[in-house]
N, C-alpha and C positions, 0 to 999 in steps of 0.2 A: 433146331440146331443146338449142341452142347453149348454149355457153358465156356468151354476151354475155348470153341473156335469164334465163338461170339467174342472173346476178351482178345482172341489172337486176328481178328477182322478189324477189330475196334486200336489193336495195336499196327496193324498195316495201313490201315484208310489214316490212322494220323500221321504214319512215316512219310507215307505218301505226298499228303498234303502237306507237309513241311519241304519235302524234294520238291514239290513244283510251286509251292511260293520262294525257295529259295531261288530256281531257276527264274520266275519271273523278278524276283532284286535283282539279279543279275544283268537280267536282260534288258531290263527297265529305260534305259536309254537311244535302245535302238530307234534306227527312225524308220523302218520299214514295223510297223504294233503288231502285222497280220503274221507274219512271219514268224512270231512271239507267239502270238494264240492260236497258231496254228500248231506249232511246237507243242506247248503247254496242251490243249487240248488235244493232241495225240498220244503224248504219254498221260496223261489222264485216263483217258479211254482204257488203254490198252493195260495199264495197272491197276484198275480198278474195278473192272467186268468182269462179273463172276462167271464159272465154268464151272459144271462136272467133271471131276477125273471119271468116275465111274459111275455107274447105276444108281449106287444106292451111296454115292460117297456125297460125302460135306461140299459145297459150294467154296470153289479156290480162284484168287485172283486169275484170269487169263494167260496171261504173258508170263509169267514165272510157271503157271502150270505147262504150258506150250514147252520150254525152256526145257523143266524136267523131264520131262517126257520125251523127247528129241534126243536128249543126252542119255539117259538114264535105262529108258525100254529099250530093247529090242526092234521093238514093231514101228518105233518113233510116235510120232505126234500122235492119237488119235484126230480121227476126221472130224468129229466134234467140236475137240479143242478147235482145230484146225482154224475150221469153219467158223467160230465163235470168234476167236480173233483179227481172222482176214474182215469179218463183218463189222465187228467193233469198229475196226480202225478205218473202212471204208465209210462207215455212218458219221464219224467223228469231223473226214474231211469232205464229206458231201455239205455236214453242218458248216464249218469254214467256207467252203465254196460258196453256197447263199448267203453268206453273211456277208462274204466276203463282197461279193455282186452286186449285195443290197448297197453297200457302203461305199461302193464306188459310185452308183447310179444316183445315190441323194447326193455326195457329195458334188458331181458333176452338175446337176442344177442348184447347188446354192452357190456353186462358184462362178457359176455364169453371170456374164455381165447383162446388164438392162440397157437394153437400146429404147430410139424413141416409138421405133417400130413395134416393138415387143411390149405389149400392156401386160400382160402377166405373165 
């Protein structure tokens, strides 16, 4: 990868992670947390997975390449893009989903109560 795109990666991945710590201050107080990381980790995903425009082109954020490409060609999205994206973001909330499952199901036995019946 050039130099030019390596400083202009290194200038998006920290825009980026400034847009979604600010969105988590933000959100910081909600009482539904999953809803928040669920949030945050989709736009994560989806702004930070690199894609080919092209064959032999440079590696470009996902969702903005999606974007231009859509608006810009003709031909609209390539299927790649496409593809790269719908995938991102389905990985992203399959992650949430088991996490999400996981957290309900401990949480559900530590909040059960201890009968005399029930030794452990």
């Amino acid at each position: 990868m050039a130099e030019e795109f390596k400083f202009a990666w290194s200038i998006y991945a920290g825009g980026t992670v400034i847009l979604l710590a600010a969105g988590w201050w933000f959100m910081r107080n909600w009482s539904w947390s999953w809803v928040r990381n669920l949030i945050l980790l989709e736009a994560a995903t989806v702004l930070l997975v690199p894609a080919r425009g092209a064959a032999d082109g440079p590696l470009m954020p996902v969702l903005p390449l999606f974007v231009y490409q859509t608006v810009f060609e003709e031909e609209g999205a390539a299927p790649e893009v496409a593809a790269s994206l719908v995938f991102a973001a389905a990985g992203a909330l399959a992650v949430m989903l088991i996490v999400g499952i996981v957290t309900l199901i401990l949480r559900r036995r530590k909040d059960r109560p201890m009968t005399e019946s029930d030794q452990y």
